[in-house]
Each structure stands twice: as C-alpha cells, then as structure tokens.
FIVEX-376257 format. One record per residue (C-alpha): residue number from 1; x negated, y, z. Coordinates in Angstrom, 3 decimals, decimal comma. Example, Ala and Ser with C-alpha at 12.3 -4.5 7.8 and 13.67 -1.06 7.14 Angstrom:
2
(1 (-12,300 -4,500 7,800))
(2 (-13,670 -1,060 7,140))
# end
This chain:
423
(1 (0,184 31,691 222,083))
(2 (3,629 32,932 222,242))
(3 (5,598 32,915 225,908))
(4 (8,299 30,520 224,847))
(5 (6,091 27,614 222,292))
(6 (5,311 25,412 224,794))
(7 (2,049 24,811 223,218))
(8 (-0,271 26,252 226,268))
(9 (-3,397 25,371 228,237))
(10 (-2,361 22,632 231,082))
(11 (0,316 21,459 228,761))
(12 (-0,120 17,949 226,825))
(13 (2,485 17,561 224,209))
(14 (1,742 14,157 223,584))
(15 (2,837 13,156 226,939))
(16 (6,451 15,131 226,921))
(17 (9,536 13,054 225,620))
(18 (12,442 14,932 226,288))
(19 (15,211 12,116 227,169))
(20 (17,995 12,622 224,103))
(21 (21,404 13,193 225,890))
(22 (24,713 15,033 225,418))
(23 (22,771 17,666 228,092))
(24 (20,039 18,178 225,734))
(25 (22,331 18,825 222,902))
(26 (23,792 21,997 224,805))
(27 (20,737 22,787 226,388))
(28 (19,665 22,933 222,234))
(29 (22,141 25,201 221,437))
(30 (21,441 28,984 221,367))
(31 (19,050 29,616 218,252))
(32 (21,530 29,606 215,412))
(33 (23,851 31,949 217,436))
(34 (20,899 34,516 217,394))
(35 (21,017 33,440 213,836))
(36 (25,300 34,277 213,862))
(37 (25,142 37,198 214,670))
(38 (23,483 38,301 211,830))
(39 (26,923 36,664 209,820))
(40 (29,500 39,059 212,081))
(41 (27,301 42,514 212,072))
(42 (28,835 45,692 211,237))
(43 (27,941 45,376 207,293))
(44 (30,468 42,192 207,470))
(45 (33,399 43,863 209,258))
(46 (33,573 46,333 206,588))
(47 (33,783 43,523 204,049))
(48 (35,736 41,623 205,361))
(49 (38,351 44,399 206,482))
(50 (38,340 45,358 203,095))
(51 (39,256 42,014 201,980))
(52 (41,907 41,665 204,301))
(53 (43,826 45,118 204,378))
(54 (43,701 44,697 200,385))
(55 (44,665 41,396 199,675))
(56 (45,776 39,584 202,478))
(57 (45,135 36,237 203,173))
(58 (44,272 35,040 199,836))
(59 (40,463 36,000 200,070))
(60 (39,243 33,621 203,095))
(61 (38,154 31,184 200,825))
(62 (35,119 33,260 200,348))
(63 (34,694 32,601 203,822))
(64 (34,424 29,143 203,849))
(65 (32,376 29,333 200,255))
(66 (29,664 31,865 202,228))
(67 (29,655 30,132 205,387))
(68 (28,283 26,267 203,471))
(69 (25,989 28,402 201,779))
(70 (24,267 29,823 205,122))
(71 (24,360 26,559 206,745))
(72 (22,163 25,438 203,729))
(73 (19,831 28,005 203,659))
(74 (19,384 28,243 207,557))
(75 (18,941 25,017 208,004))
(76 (16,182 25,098 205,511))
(77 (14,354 27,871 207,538))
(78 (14,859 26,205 210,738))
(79 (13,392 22,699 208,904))
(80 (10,088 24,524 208,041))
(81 (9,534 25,596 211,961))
(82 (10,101 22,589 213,297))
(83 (8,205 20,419 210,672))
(84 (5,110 22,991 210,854))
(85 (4,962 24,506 213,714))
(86 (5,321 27,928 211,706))
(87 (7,912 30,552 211,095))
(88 (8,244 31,727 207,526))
(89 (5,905 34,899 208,067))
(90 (3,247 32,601 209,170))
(91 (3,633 30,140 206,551))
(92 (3,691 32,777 203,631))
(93 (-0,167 34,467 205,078))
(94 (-1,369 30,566 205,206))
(95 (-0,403 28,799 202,295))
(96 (-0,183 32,017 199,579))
(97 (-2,791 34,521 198,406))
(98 (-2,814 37,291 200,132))
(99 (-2,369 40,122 197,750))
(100 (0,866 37,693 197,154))
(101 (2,076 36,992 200,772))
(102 (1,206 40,874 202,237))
(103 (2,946 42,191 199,544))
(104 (6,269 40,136 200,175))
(105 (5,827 40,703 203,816))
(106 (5,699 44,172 203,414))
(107 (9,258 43,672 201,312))
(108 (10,580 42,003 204,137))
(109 (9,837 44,681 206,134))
(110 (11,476 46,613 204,428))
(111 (14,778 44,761 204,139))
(112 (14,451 44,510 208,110))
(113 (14,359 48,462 208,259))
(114 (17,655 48,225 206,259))
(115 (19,181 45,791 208,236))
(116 (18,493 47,507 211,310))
(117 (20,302 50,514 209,741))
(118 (23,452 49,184 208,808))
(119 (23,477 47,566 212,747))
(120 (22,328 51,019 215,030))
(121 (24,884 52,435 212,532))
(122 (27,675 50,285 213,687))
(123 (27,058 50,276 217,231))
(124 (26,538 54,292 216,887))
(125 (30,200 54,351 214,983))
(126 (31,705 52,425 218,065))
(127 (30,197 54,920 220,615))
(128 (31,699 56,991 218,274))
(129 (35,413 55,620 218,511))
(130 (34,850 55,106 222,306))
(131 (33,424 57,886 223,673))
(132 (33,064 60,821 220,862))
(133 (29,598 60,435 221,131))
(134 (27,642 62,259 218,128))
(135 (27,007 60,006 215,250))
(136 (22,753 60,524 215,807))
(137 (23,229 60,602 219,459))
(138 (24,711 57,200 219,407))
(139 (21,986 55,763 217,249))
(140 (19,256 56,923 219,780))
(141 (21,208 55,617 222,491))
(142 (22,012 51,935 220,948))
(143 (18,118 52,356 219,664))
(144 (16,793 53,063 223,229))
(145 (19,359 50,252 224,732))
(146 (17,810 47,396 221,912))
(147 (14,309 48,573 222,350))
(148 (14,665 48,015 226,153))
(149 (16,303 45,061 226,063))
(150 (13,280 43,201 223,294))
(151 (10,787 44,654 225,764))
(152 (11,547 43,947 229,125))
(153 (13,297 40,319 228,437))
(154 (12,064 37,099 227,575))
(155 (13,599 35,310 224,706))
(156 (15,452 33,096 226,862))
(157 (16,792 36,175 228,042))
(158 (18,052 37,562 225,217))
(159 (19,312 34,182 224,059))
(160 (21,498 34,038 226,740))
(161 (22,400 38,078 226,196))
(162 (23,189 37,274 222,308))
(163 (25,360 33,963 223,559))
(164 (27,190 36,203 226,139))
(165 (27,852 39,322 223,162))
(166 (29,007 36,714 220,599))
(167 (31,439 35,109 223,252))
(168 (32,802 38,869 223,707))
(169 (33,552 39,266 220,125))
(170 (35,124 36,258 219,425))
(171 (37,250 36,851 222,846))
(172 (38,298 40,493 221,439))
(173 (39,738 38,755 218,202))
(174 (41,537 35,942 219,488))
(175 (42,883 38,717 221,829))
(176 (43,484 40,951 218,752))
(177 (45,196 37,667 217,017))
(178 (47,645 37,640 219,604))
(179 (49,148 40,787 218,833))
(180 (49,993 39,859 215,415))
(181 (52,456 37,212 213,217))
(182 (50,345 35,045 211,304))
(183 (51,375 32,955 208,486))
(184 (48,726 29,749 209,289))
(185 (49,998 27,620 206,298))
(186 (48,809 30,466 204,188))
(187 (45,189 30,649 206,053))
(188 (44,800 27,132 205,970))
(189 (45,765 27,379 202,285))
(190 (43,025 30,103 201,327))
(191 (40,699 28,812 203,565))
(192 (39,951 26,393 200,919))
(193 (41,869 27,515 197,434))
(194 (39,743 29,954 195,013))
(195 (42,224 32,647 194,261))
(196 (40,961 35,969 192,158))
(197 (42,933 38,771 192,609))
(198 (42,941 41,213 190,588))
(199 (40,496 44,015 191,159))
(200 (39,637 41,759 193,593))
(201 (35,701 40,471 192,249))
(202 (33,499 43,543 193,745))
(203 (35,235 42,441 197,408))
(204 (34,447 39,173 196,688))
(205 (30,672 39,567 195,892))
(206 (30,322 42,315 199,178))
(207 (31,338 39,443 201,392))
(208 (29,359 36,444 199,848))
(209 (26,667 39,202 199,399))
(210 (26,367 40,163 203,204))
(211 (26,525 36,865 204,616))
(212 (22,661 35,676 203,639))
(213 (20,493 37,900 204,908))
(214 (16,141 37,824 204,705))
(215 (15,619 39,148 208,128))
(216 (17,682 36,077 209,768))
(217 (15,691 33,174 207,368))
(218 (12,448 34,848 209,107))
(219 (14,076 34,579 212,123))
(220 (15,247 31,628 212,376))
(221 (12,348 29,386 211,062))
(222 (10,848 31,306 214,351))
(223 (13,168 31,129 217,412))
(224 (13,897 27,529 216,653))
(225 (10,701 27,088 217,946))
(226 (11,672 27,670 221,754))
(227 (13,233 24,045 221,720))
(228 (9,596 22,626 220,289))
(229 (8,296 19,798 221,582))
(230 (5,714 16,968 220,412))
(231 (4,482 18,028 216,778))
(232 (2,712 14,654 216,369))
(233 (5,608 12,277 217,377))
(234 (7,643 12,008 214,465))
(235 (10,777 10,510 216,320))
(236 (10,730 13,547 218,310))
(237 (10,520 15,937 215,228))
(238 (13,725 14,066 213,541))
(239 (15,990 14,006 216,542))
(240 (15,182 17,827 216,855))
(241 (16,055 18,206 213,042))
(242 (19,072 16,302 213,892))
(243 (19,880 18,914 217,307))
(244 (18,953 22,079 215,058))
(245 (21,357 20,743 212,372))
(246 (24,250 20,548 215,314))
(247 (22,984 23,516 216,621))
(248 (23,239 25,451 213,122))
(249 (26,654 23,877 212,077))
(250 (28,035 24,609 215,212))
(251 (27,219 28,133 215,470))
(252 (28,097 29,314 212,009))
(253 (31,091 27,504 212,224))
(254 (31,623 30,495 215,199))
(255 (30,914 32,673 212,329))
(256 (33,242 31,653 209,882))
(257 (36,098 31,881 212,865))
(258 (34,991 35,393 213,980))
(259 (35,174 36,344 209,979))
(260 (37,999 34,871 209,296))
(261 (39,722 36,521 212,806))
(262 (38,449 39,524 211,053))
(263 (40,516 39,145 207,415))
(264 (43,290 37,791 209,345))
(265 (43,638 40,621 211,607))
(266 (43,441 43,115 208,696))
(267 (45,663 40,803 206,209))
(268 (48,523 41,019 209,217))
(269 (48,542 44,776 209,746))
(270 (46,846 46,925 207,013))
(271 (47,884 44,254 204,278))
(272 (51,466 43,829 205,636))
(273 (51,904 47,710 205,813))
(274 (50,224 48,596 202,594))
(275 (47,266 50,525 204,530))
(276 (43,961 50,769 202,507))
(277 (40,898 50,901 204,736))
(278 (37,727 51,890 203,972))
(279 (35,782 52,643 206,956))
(280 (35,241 51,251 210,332))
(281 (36,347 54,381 211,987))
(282 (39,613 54,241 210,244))
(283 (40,488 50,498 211,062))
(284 (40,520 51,763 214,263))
(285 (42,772 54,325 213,950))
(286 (45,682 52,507 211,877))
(287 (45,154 49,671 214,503))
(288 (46,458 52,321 217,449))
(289 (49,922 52,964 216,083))
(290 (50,415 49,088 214,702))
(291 (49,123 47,084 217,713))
(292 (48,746 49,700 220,856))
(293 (46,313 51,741 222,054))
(294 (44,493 48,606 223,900))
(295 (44,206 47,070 220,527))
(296 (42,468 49,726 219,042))
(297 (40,264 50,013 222,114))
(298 (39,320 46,042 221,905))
(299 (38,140 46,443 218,126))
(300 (35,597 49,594 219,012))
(301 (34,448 47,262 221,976))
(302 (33,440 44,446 219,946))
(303 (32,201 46,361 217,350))
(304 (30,028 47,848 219,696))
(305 (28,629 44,813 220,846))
(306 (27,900 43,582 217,545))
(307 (25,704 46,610 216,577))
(308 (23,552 46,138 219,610))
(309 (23,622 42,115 219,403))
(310 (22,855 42,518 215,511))
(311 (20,048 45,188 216,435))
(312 (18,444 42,976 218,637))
(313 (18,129 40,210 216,374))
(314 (17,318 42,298 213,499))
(315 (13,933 43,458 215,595))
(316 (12,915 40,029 216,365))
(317 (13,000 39,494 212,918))
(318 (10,929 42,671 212,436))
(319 (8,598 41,122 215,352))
(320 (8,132 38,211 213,641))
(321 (7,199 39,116 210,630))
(322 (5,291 41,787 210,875))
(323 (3,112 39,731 213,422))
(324 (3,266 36,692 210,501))
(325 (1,215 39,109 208,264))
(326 (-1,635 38,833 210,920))
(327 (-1,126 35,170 211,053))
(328 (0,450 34,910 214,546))
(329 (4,066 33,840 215,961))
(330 (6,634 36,130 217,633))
(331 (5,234 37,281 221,441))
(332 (6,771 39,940 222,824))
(333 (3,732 41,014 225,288))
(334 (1,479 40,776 222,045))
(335 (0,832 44,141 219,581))
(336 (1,878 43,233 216,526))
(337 (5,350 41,806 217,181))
(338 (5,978 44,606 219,629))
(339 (4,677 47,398 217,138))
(340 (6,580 45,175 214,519))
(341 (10,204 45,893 216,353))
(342 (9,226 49,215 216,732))
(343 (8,612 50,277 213,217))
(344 (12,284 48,573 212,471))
(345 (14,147 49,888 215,027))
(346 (12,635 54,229 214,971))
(347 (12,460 53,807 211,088))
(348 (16,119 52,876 210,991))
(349 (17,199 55,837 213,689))
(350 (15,070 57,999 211,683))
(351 (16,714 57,546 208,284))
(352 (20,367 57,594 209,970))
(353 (19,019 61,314 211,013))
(354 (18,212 62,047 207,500))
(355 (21,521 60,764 206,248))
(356 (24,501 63,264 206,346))
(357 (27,109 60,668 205,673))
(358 (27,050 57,011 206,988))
(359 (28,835 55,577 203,973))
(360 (25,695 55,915 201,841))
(361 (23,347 54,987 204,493))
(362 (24,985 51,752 204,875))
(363 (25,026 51,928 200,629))
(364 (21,166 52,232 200,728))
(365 (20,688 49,289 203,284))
(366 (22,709 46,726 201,209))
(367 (20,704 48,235 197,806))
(368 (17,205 47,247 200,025))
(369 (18,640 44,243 200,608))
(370 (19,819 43,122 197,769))
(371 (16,657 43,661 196,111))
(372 (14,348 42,249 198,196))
(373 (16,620 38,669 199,247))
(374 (15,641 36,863 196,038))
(375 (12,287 36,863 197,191))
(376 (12,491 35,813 200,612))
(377 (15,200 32,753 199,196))
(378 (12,378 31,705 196,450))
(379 (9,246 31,984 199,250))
(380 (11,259 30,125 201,688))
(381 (12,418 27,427 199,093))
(382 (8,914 27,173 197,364))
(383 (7,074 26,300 200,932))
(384 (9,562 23,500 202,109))
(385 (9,925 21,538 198,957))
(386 (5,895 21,584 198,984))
(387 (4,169 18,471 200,455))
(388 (1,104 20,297 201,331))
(389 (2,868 22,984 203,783))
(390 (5,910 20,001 204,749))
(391 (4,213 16,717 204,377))
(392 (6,662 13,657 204,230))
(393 (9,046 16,817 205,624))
(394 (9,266 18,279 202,352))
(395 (13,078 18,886 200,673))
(396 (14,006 15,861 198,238))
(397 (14,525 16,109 194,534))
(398 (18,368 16,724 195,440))
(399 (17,744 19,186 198,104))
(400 (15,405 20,901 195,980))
(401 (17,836 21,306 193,102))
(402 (20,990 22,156 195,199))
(403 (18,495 24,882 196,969))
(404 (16,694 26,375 193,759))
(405 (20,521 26,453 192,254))
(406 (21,625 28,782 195,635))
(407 (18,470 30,742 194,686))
(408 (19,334 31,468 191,371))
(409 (23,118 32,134 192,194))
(410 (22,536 34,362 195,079))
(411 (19,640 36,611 193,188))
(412 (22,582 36,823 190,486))
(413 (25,062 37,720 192,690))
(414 (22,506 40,524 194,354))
(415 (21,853 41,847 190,867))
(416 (25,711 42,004 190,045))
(417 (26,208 43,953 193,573))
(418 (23,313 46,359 192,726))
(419 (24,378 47,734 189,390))
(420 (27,759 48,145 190,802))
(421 (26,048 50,539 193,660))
(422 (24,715 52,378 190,846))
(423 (27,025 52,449 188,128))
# end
C-alpha cells in the first residue's frame, strides 16, 4: 500500500475518529496547493503577461471566470478519492474495459510528458535570466533537481516543499506590486465585468485554456488521499468532503491572486508604456529599466521556483497514473510510479533537446494538451456521476448537468485553441 494511505497492517480504520477542529482544518490544508501550482506554472505567466502588457486591466475577469471553473472540476476529482478510496488512474483500469481505460491512460501520459515540458522549460528559462545558464543545460539541471527531490522525499515532504515554493511566489509579486501605481477600482471592476477587446479573443481562450489541466485532475483525486481516514464511516467521509472543499477553495483562491498579481504587474508597466511582450525572457528585461534591477531579479526568482514546483507536481501526476494502469496508487518506493515520473520527466528534457526554439516547444505541449483534456474531463465526469463507482456519493442531476456543460465548453474551447496553433 502506498507510504502516506493510512490503510496498513496494525492500523484499524474503524477505530480512528479524527476530532473535527479549527487545527484539523489547517492540518487539511496542503493538497489543493500541490493542485495550485499547476494554475501559476510557466505556461500561465506567459498568458497572463500577454493579457496584461496588451490590454491592461480589462482582461482579469477571465481570471475569476477560469478560477470557478477549476474549483468545480477539482473538487470533482478530489470527491472521487475520497468517496472510493481511488485516484482517477485507478478508477479508469477498474470500472472501464481495458482496451478503453489503457488507451486513455496512455493519452494521459502523454499530456503529462507535455506538461512537464512547458514546466523544465520555464524553470530552464529562469536559470537562464539568472545565471546565463544554457537553455538544455538548465533543463538537465531543474530535471536532475525534481527527480531528486520525488525520490528521496516523502509526500509530506514535498507538500510542505510545494507550500513553501508557492508562498515564495506569491511573496515575489506582492513585492513586485509594490513597485508599481495600481488603479484598484479598475481591478475590482474587471475582476468581475466581461469586457472583449478587440483582438483580444485568442488571449482570452490561452488563459481559460491553461488553467484546467489533465495531469492535476489525476493528481488530485490521488494526493487527497494523504488526509484519508475511515472509508466505512460516512460522517467521517462528509466532514472530509467538507475540509477538501475548504482546502480546494482556499488554495485556488491563492491562484487567482498570484494570476491576477501577474496581469496586474504587466497591465502597470508594459500596458502603461505601450511594451508588447511575448516571451518570458523579455518580461524580464523591460521589467529592469521600469522597476530596477531587483525587480527584474525577483520575477526570474519566482519563475524559477514555479518551473521546479510545477515539475514536481507534474511527475506525481505521471507517478500516479502510470502506476493506475497497473491498478495501484501513487508509492514512491514502488516501480511503477517511480518508472512513471521518470518517463515524464527524461521524455520532457529529451524533446526540449530536440527543440531548437522554446516558443514551439511550449506550442507543441499546449497542442498535446489540448487534445487529450476532453478525455480526461469526460472519464473523470462519467465515473463520479455513476452510482456503481460513487454509491450514494455520486454527482446529482444538477451537478451532473453543470459538469457535462464544463465538459462540453472546455473541449470547445480546446478545439478553438488548436486550429488557431495550426492555422
């Protein structure tokens, strides 16, 4: 059994009831923050940059729009691992065929590859700005640094990692918020007010596009397992769907901050001086002469730790899945997950050395993506509105609708993105 599921030899479950407190509530927080991080990874900072330096403040709606649409969706995963007792990868091998389920799996696979690429990329660009460190040398090196990290740390160890590189990034952009004048009865404004711009739809679509992600619904439905308890005691399971709910809420709500920070930042300094950015490396360059050197030096920092934070959840996800094809949880001293982070993490650093120029790779891990995310929403929807996988867990008629609906929008929205890659 995996090292965190307290489901072990020795240990009755029947017998444990956790006492419900305000203590247990922050001791239940961590999960969706692995989960967040997957919300502010490089892939998002170019959106949202992009959104910002070319039209200001009026986009953050999007934010907000994005951010109720994770909360949906990741609460969903999360539901089926507590109600179960499975992640998703686990659930797919039990309750579908298997030429169906391997053949998803695989898909997901895939899309965790990609995801992985678009995060050693960013942390490799910030070695990049920091330290004129090669492009491929810096992928090997934030590569090597993740792979040690999943390896030689329990998960409660790299919760607390994850917790402490999310802090960092949100520190760097309130610090980075500081330096500038912000209109906040405009941001409150667009926080919540649809505006279209024009030329402004393609932006628009990149940022709801890369906020739901398939590696992090995998994930999710698994980590949230480290706060099981009794299976059978159906008080227990509700309070912790009522703690995961807090938990998830909470921690995108971190996310939507730290994305916002980001549009901000750009809307009052590229936007304000009529600077168009298009690439990471370049934000940090225009940010030098506008807001000091130190400025400059705090955005390549916490860009830096969100390509290794990202990374690190992106291989869990990997581990988790792959090991869900064999029927088994997450468990980093077992084969599969480990060979499971593995094949993410080299086959990522691999294609960055085969890639000349880091705009397209990042291209060709949002196409992957984009194809394969339909699927993962429709699996993931499909096992928790059924009563044989859920029981009296199962999502309700409303639930059902309001989730099938997301489905259909986002798998729209993914198709939209796509032919604009191409065309």
């Amino acid at each position: 059994m995996p090292w965190y599921r307290k489901i072990h030899e020795g240990f009755d479950k029947s017998k444990h009831r956790p006492h419900f407190s305000a203590l247990d509530m922050l001791k239940y927080i961590g999960p969706g923050l692995l989960v967040t991080m997957g919300f502010i990874d490089p892939g998002n900072w170019a959106s949202n940059l992009a959104a910002g330096a070319n039209f200001g403040l009026t986009l953050l709606w999007i934010v907000t729009l994005s951010t109720i649409m994770l909360i949906i969706l990741q609460h969903n995963a999360a539901h089926l691992g507590i109600a179960t007792g499975l992640c998703l990868s686990e659930a797919a091998t039990m309750y579908l065929k298997k030429k169906y389920s391997g053949t998803l799996l695989i898909t997901a696979m895939m899309a965790s590859v990609s995801t992985s690429l678009a995060e050693i990329l960013g942390g490799a660009i910030a070695l990049d700005m920091l330290f004129h460190i090669p492009l491929k040398a810096g992928a090997l090196m934030v590569t090597v640094f993740v792979m040690i990290m999943l390896y030689t740390n329990s998960y409660r160890a790299v919760e607390k990692w994850i917790i402490g590189f999310v802090s960092i990034i949100g520190l760097s952009f309130i610090y980075e918020l500081t330096l500038v004048d912000i209109h906040w009865g405009s941001a409150v404004t667009s926080w919540v007010k649809p505006s279209f711009p024009k030329g402004s739809m393609l932006i628009i679509l990149s940022v709801l596009g890369a906020v739901v992600m398939p590696h992090n619904l995998f994930l999710h439905s698994e980590i949230i397992q480290s706060r099981q308890w009794n299976l059978q005691d159906g008080k227990v399971i509700r309070r912790q769907l009522d703690f995961e709910f807090t938990d998830t809420l909470f921690s995108m709500i971190v996310g939507w901050a730290i994305n916002s920070a980001m549009i901000i930042l750009a809307a009052s300094t590229f936007f304000t001086d009529h600077l168009a950015v298009t690439e990471l490396t370049q934000a940090k360059e225009l940010l030098a002469p506008l807001l000091g050197n130190n400025a400059a030096i705090v955005f390549a920092i916490a860009l830096l730790f969100s390509g290794v934070a990202s990374a690190v959840t992106s291989g869990m996800a990997a581990g988790s899945i792959f090991a869900g094809i064999y029927g088994e949880p997450f468990d980093i001293h077992d084969n599969h997950s480990r060979l499971g982070i593995a094949v993410s993490l080299i086959l990522a650093m691999l294609i960055i050395f085969t890639i000349g120029d880091p705009f397209k790779g990042l291209i060709l891990s949002q196409a992957i993506l984009s194809l394969q995310l339909p699927f993962t929403i429709f699996l993931l929807v499909y096992l928790t509105s059924s009563a044989k996988v859920m029981g009296k867990y199962r999502n309700k008629t409303f639930m059902q609708v309001l989730l099938y609906t997301l489905a259909v929008g986002i798998t729209l929205l993914n198709i939209y993105l796509l032919v604009s890659m191409i065309v």
